[in-house]
N, C-alpha and C positions, 0 to 999 in steps of 0.2 A: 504494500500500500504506500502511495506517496506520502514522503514525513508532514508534508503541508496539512494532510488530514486529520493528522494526531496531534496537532496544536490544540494545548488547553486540556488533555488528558492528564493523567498523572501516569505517574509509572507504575502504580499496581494494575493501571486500566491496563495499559500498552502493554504490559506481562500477561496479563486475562485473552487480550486479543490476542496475543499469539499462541496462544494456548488450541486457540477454537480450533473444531475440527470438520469445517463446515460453515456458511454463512448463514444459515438457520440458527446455528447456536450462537452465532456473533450477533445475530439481530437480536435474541432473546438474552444476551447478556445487556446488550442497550438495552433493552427496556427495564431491565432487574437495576442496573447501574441509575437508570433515569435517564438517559442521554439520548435527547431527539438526535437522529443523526440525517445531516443535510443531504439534498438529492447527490451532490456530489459524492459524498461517503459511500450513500446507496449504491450507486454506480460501480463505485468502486471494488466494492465488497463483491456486488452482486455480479462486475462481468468479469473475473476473476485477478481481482489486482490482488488480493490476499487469501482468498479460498473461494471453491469454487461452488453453486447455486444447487445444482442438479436438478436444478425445475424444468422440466419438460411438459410439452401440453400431453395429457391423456389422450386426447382423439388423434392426434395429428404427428404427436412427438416433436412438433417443433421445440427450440432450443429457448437460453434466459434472452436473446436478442429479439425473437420473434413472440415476447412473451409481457404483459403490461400486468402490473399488478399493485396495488395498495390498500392499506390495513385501514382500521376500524377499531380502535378502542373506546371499552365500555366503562363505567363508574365501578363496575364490580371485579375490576380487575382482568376481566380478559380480555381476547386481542381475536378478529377477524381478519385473518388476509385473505383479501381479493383477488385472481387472477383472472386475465383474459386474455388470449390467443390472436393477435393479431391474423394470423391466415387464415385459421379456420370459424372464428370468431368462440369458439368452446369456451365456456368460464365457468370456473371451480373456486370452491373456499377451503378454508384451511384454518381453522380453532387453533387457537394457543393461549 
């Protein structure tokens, strides 16, 4: 990941994030940590500048570049992510 992204982290963060094993578990440390992270972060995380997505569409199998997707958090603690398939238009959720 570019150093520019980890400005304003602390080094227990930046030791957590290298830790992850997965951008799933990176997203879900942001949110434990509290930390909105910017579309650019997003980006980064998600089109493999530090781990890699593994989201593919079900119908279609397209990859994270042919693939839009954004969450939904509730008062009660949980988290809705949204995806949708740009080629084939298929859209699926995903509780966390």
């Amino acid at each position: 990941m570019k150093q520019e992204l980890l400005k304003g982290l602390t080094e227990e963060q930046i030791a957590k994030i290298k830790a992850c094993n997965g951008s799933e578990e990176l997203l879900e440390l942001a949110k434990k940590e509290g930390v909105e992270l910017t579309d650019e972060q997003l980006n980064a995380i998600s089109g493999g500048g530090l781990c890699s997505t593994g989201i593919s569409c079900p119908q279609c199998g397209a990859g994270y570049d042919d693939i839009m997707f954004w969450s939904e958090r509730f008062a009660d603690g949980h988290e809705t992510v949204h995806y949708e398939c740009k080629k084939c238009q298929c859209q699926w959720t995903k509780n966390r």
